[in-house]
C-alpha positions in Angstrom: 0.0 0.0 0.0 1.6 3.1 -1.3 1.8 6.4 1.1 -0.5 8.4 -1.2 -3.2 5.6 -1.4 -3.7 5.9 2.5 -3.3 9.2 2.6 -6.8 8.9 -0.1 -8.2 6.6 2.9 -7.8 9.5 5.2 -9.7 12.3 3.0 -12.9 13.3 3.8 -15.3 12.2 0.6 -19.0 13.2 0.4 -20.2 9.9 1.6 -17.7 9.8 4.4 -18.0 12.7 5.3 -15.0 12.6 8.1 -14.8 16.1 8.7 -18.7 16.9 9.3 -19.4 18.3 12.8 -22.1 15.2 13.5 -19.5 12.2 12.9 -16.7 14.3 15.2 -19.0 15.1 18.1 -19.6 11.0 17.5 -15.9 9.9 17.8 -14.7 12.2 20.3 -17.6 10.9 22.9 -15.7 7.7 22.2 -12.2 8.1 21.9 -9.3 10.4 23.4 -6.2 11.7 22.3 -3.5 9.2 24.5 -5.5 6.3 22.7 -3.7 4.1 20.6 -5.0 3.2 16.8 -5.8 -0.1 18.2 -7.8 1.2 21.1 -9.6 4.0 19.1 -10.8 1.7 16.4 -12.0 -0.4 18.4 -13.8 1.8 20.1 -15.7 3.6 17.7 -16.4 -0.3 16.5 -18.8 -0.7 19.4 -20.1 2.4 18.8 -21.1 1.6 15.5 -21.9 -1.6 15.9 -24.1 -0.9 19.1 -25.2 2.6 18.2 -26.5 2.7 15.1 -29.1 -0.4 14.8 -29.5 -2.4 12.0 -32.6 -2.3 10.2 -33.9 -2.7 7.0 -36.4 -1.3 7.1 -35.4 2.1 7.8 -33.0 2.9 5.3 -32.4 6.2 3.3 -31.0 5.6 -0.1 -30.9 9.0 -1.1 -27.5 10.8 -1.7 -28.0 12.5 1.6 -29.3 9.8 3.7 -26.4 7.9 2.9 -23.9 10.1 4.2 -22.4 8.7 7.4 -23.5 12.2 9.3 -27.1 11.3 8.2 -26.7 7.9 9.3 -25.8 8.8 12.9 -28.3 11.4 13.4 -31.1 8.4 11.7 -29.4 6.2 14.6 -31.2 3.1 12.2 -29.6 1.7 8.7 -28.2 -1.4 7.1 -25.1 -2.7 6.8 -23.5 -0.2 4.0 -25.1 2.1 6.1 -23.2 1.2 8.9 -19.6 0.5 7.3 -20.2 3.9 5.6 -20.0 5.1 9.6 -17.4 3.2 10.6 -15.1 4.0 7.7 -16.3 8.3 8.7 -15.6 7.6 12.4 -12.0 6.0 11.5 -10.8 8.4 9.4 -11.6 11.2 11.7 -9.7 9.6 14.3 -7.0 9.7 11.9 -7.1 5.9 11.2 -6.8 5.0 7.3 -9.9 3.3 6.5 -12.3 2.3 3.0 -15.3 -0.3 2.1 -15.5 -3.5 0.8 -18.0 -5.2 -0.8 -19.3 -8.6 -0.9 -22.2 -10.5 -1.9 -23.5 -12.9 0.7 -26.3 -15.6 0.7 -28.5 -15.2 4.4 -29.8 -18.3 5.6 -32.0 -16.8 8.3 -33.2 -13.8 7.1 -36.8 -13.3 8.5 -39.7 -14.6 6.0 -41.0 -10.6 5.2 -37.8 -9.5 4.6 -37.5 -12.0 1.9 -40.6 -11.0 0.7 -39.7 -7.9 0.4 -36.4 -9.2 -1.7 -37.3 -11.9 -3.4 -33.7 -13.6 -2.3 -31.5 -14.1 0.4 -29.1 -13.4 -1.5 -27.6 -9.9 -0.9 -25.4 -8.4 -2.9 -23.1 -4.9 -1.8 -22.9 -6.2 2.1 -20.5 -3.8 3.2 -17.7 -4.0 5.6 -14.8 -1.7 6.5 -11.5 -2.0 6.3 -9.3 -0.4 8.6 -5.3 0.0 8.3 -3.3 -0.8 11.4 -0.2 -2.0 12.2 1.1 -2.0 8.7 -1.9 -3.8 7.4 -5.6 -3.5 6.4 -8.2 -5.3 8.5 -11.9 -6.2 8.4 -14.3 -5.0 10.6 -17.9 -5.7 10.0 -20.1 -3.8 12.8 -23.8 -4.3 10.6 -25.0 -7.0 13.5 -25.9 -4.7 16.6 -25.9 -7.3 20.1 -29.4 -7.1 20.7 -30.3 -7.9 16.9 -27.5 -10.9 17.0 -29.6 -12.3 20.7 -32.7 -12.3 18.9 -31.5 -14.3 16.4 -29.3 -16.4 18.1 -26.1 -15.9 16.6 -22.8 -14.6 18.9 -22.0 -10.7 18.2 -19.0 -9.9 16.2 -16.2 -8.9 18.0 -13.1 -6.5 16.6 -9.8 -6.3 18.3 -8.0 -4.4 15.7 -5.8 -7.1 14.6 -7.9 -9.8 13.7 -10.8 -9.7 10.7 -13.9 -9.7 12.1 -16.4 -11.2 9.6 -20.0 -12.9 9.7 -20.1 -16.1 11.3 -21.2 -18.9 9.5 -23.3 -20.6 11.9 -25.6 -20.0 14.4 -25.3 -20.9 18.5 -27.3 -24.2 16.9 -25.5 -24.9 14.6 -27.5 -24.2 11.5 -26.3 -21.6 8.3 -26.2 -18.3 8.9 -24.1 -16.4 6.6 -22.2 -17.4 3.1 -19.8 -15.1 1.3 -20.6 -16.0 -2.4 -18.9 -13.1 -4.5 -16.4 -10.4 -3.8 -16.8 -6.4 -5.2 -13.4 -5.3 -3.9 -12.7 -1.8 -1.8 -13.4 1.5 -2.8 -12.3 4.8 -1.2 -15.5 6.0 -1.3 -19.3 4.6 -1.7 -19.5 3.8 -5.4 -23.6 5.2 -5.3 -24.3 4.8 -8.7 -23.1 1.5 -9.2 -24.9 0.5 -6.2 -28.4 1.9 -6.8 -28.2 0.2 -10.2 -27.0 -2.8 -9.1 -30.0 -2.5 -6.0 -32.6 -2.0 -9.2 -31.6 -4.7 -11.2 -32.0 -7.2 -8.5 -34.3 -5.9 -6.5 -37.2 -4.4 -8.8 -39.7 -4.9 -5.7 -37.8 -3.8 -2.8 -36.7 -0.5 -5.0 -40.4 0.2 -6.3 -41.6 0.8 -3.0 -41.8 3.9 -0.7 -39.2 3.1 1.2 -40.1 5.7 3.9 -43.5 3.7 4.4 -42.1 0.4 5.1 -43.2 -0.8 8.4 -42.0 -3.7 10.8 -39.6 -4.7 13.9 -37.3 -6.4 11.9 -35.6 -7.5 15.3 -38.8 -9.4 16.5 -39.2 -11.1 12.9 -35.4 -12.4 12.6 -36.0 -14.0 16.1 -39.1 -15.5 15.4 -37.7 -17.7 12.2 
């Protein structure tokens, strides 16, 4: 990794929008200044793991409302949603940090949500990727604990050396998550590819008034 390419991962972009006033008042409740890299990433981790709460149903896919200062103040997204954050909040704690995509299959979504989709399959999941200690590691912080008690499966954990990616069972034993197709990293959230890619295979999902989707999407993943 060449010097100028982290010094990209550092630079404020307008969907990671680092140096916004929202996603600084968010890190700095979290982190301080005699903190290590280590320690700060893995603090704002939590806080975006814990924080924001994963939900499908309340996503923005506007330009705007995917910005990671709209995210925080929304308190609610997905999990591009959520990396989006955690790539803001890392770079603003001076931490080199971009997305990576991936398509994954979900083997307990929740029956409405699937509806909704017409798959399990879900392509753009998003994780972060953070650079520390001379080398880029994976946080993924979509799975908020209470979500991940509801449907049985143990919370990701990050300790800033080791990738922290979706399990592949549940507590039981049964699938849970299957990475079937890498995107690669960008330095910034690639929208337009995104939303077309969203259209194409979700022509349901992306017809609908998104702002009038209803449920507890919590409450339906437990009940599977």
């Amino acid at each position: 990794m060449y010097l100028e390419d982290l010094k990209d991962c550092l630079k404020p972009t307008f969907f990671i929008d680092s140096d916004s006033p929202t996603v600084l008042k968010f890190v700095n409740a979290e982190i301080e200044e005699d903190m290590s890299d280590i320690d700060k990433a893995v603090a704002v981790y939590y806080a975006v793991r814990d924080g924001i709460i994963y939900d499908p149903y309340r996503i923005d896919l506007t330009r705007e409302g995917m910005k990671a200062s709209s995210i925080i103040l929304r308190k609610k997204g997905f999990c591009v949603s959520k990396a989006v954050v955690l790539a803001a909040c890392s770079r603003a704690a001076g931490i080199p940090a971009r997305l990576h995509f991936a398509d994954v299959k979900n083997h307990l979504t929740s029956d409405r949500l699937y509806e909704l989709m017409e798959t399990n399959v879900f392509i753009f999941h998003a994780y972060t990727e953070l650079f520390l200690e001379g080398k880029w590691v994976k946080a993924t912080p979509a799975f908020n604990i209470s979500l991940c008690t509801f449907v049985g499966v143990m919370p990701l954990d990050f300790d800033g050396r080791n990738d922290s990616l979706f399990q592949q069972s549940d507590a039981k034993g049964n699938r849970f998550m299957e990475y079937v197709a890498d995107r690669g990293a960008y330095n910034d959230l690639p929208y337009d590819y995104l939303i077309k890619e969203f259209n194409e295979y979700y022509p349901k999902f992306m017809s609908m008034d998104l702002a009038k989707i209803e449920g507890d999407f919590e409450k339906e993943a437990g009940e599977n």
